[in-house]
C-alpha positions in Angstrom: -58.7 -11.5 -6.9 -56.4 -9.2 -8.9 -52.2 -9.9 -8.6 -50.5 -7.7 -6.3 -47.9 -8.2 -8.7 -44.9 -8.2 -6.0 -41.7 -10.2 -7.5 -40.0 -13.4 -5.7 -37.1 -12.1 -3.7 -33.9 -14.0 -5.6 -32.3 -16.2 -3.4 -29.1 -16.9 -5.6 -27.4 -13.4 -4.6 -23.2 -14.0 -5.1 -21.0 -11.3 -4.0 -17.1 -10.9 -4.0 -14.7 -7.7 -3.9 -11.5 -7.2 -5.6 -10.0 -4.2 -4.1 -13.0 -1.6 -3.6 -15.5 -3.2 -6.4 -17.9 -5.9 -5.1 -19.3 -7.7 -7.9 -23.2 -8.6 -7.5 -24.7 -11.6 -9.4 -28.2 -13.1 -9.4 -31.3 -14.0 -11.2 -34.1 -12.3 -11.8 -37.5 -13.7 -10.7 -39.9 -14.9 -13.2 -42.8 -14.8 -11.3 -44.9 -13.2 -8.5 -45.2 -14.2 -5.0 -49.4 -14.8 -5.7 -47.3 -17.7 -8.2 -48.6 -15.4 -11.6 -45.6 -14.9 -14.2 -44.2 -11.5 -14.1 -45.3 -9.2 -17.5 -42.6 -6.5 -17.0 -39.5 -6.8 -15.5 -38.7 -5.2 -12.4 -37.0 -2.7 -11.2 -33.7 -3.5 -8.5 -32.1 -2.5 -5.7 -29.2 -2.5 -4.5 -29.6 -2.9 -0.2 -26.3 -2.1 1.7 -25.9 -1.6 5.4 -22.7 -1.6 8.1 -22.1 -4.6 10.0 -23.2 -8.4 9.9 -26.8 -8.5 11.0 -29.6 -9.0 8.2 -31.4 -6.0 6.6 -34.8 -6.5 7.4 -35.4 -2.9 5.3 -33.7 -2.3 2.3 -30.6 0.1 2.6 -30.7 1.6 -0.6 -27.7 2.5 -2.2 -28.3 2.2 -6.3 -31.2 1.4 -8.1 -30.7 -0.5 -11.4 -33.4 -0.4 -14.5 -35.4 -3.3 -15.9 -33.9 -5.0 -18.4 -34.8 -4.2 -22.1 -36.7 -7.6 -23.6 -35.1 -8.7 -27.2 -37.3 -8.6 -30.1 -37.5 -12.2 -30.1 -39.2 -12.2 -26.1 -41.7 -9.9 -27.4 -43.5 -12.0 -30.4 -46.0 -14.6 -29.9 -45.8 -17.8 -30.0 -42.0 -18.2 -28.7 -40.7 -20.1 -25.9 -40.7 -18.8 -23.0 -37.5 -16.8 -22.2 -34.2 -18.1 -20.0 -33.0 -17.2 -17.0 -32.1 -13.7 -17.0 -29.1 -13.0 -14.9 -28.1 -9.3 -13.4 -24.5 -8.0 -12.8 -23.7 -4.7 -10.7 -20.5 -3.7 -9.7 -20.6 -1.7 -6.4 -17.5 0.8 -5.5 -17.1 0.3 -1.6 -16.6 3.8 0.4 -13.2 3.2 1.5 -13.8 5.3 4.5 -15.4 2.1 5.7 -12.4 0.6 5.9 -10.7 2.9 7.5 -13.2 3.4 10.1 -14.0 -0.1 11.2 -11.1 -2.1 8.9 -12.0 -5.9 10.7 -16.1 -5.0 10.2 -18.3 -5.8 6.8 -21.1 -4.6 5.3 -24.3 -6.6 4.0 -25.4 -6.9 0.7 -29.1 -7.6 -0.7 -30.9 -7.2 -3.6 -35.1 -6.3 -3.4 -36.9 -6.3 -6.9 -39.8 -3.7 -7.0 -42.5 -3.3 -9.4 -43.5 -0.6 -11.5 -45.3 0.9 -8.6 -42.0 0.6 -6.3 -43.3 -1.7 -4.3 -41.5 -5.3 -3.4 -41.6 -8.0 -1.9 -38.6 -8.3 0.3 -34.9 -8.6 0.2 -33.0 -11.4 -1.2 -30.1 -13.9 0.8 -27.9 -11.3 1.9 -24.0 -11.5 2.0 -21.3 -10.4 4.0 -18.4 -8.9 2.6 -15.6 -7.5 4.3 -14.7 -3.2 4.1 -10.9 -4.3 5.4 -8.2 -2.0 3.3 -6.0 -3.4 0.6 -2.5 -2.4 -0.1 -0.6 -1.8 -2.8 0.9 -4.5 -5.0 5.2 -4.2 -6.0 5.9 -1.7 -8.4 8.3 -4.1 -9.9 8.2 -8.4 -10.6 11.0 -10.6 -12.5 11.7 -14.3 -12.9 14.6 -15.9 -13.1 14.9 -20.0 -13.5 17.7 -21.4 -11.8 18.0 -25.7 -11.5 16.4 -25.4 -8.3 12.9 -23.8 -9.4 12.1 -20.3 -10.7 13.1 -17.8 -8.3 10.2 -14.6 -7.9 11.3 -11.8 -7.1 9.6 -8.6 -6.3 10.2 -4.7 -4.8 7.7 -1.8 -4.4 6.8 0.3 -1.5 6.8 -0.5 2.2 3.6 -2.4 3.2 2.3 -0.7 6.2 0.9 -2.0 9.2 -1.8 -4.0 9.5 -4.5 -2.6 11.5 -6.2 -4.8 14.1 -7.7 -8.1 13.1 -6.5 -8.2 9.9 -3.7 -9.6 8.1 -1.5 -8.2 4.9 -0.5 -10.9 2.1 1.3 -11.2 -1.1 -0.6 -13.6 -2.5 1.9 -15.3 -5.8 0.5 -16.2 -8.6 1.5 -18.2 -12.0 0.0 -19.3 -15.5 1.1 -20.7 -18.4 1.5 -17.9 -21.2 -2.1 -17.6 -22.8 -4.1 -19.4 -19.9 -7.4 -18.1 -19.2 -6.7 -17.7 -15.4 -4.0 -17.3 -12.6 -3.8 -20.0 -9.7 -2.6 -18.9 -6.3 1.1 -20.8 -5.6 1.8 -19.6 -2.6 0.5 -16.4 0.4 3.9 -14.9 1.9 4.5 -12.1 4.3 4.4 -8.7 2.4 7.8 -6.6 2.3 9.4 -3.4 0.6 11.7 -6.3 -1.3 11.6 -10.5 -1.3 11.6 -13.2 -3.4 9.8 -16.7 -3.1 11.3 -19.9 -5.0 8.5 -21.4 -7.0 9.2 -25.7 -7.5 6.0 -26.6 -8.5 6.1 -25.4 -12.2 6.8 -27.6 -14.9 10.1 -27.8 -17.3 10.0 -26.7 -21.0 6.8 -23.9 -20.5 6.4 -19.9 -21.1 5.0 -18.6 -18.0 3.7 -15.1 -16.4 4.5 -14.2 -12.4 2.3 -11.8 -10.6 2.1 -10.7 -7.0 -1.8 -9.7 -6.0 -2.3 -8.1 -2.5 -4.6 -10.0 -0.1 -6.0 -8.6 3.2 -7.5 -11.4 5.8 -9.8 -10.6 8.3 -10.2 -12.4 11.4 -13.5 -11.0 13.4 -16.2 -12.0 15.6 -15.2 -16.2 14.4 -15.2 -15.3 10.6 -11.9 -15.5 8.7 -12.5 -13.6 5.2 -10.3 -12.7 2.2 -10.1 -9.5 0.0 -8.1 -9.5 -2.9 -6.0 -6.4 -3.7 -4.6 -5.0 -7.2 -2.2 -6.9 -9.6 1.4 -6.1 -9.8 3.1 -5.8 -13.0 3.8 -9.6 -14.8 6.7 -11.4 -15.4 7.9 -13.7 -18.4 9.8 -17.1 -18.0 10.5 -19.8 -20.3 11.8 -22.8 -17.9 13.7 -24.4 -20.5 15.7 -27.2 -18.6 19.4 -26.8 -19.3 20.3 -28.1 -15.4 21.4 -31.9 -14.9 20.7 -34.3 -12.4 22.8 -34.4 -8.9 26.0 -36.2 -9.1 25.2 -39.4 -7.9 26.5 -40.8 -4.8 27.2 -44.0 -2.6 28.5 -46.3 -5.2 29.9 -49.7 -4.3 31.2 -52.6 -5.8 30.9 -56.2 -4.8 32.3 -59.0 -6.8 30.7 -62.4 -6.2 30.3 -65.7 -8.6 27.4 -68.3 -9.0 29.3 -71.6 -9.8 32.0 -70.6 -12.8 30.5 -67.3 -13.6 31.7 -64.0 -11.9 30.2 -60.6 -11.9 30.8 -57.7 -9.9 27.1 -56.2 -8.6 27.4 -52.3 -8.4 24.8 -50.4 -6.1 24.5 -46.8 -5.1 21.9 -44.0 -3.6 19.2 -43.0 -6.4 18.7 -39.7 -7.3 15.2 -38.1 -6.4 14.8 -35.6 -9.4 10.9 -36.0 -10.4 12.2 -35.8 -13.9 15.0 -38.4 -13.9 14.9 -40.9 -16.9 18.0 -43.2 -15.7 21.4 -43.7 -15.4 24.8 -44.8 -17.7 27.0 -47.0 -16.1 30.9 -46.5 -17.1 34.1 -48.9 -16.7 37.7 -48.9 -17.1 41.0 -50.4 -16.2 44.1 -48.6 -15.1 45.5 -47.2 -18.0 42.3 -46.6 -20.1 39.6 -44.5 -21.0 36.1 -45.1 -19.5 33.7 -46.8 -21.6 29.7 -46.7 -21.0 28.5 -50.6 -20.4 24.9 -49.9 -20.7 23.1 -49.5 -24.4 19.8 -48.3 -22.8 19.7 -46.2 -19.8 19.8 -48.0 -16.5 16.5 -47.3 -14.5 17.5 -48.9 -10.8 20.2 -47.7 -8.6 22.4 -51.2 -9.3 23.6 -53.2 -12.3 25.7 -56.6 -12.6 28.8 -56.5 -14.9 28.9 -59.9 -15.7 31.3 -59.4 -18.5 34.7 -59.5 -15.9 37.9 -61.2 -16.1 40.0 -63.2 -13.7 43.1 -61.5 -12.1 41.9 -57.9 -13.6 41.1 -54.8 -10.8 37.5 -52.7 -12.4 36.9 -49.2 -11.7 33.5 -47.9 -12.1 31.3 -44.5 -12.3 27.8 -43.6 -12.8 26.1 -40.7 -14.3 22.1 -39.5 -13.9 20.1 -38.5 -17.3 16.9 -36.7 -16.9 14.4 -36.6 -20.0 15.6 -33.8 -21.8 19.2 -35.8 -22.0 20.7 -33.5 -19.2 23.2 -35.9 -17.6 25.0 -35.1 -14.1 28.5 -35.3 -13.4 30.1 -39.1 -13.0 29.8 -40.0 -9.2 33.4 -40.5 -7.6 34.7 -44.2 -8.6 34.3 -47.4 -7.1 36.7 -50.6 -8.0 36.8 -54.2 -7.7 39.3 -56.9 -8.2 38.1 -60.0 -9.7 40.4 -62.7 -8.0 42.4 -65.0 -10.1 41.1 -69.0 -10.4 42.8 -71.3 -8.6 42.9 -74.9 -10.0 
């Protein structure tokens, strides 16, 4: 019995839309659905249709050659040829949007043969016709000790129709990274800033603010990415110190004949904080640092004290570029005098 020749549905379809382009991606079938391998590549369609409910006919709305075989495909004796995979970009009407802007349309694909004939359409996905909105006109970046502070201004964002939601969605990579990653989603507004603390010290880095528009419909929360704003350049070189540190105390006590006097105070909670330097003096004299290697607990002993003599102590915090804090507000002692 001859081959009807009908190609496999593909059932790998992938669709996504950045503002009104949906990207398509699958592969295309290698065989027939009577099992036989397919001699000629077919021909595909692009199926579209309004709303959520599967296409069980194919709404056409492009039709997309069969791919050219190399040279190489063509001569005998090779292996047989990979995977071939298929990529369309679809423009979405933005009427759709404006007409229904919580509803989504389907997307298929059916692969015909050369008499136009198929064998169905493939999985089918949903993708939401929700309007975008336009991204800031203008981005900068500024790095301040508390993080790098993103700051944006560009037309009004309108209203949100019903069932949807408008987002800036802010976005950071290190200069020459492949790809963005999403910080943050914030309310959308004519002018506004967001404090980014999740970066990392001593890097370039580009800022951008890309639209987002959620939809909320019938139990299905779906995202649509907008257009890019402009980028902005940072370097976060680390020229802030550590907070003053605070709380410190001194406590003189002995073990048998040898006194110390035990200092203690609140630690700092910098992520980047390599330790502290411990400082001593009498009335009359300059502060000297006690410790050769920086302290890394919130106490230290001074075990080298004298009888009779009042201490007066300060602490500073070091992070690891050798940014170190203010000295934290003093603390004395007096180690009493021996008594025979």
């Amino acid at each position: 019995m001859p081959s009807l020749n009908l190609p496999l549905p593909p059932t790998d379809l992938t669709a996504s839309r950045r503002g009104n382009k949906v990207t398509l991606d699958w592969t295309l079938p290698r065989k027939n659905t009577d099992k036989t391998i397919i001699k000629h590549n077919p021909t595909s369609r692009i199926c579209r249709n309004e709303g959520t409910m599967l296409m069980a006919k194919c709404n056409v709305v492009a039709e997309i050659p069969p791919p050219t075989p190399k040279p190489a495909e063509r001569q005998k004796n090779e292996a047989p040829p990979g995977p071939v995979r298929i990529h369309y970009v679809d423009t979405l009407p933005p009427e759709l949007g404006l007409e229904n802007p919580a509803g989504f349309v389907m997307y298929g694909v059916q692969e015909v043969n050369v008499h136009g004939r198929g064998a169905g359409i493939s999985n089918q996905v949903a993708i939401p016709v929700a309007p975008t909105i336009a991204p800031p006109d203008k981005v900068s970046a500024e790095v301040s000790a508390e993080g790098v502070r993103v700051s944006w201004s560009g037309p009004a964002p309108p209203a949100p129709p019903a069932g949807v939601t408008y987002l800036y969605r802010v976005m950071r990579r290190p200069v020459g990274a492949p790809g963005f990653i999403v910080i943050d989603d914030v309310a959308p507004s004519a002018t506004g800033s967001y404090l980014d603390k999740t970066f990392g010290w001593e890097q370039k880095y580009e800022y951008r603010i890309t639209t987002l528009s959620e939809v909320h419909a019938n139990g299905t929360n779906a995202g649509v990415e907008g257009e890019d704003s402009p980028t902005a350049e940072v370097f976060t070189r680390d020229i802030y110190p550590p907070a003053q540190p605070s709380g410190l105390q001194a406590v003189y006590s002995s073990v048998g004949q040898k006194p110390f006097i035990d200092l203690t105070w609140a630690p700092n909670l910098e992520g980047d904080l390599a330790g502290y330097n411990v400082f001593r003096w009498v009335e009359g004299e300059q502060p000297q640092k006690l410790n050769r290697q920086l302290v890394q607990t919130s106490s230290y002993r001074d075990e080298n004290v004298e009888p009779g003599k009042t201490y007066f102590y300060a602490v500073s915090a070091v992070d690891l570029r050798g940014n170190e804090s203010p000295r934290s507000a003093e603390a004395s002692e007096t180690v009493p005098t021996k008594t025979k």
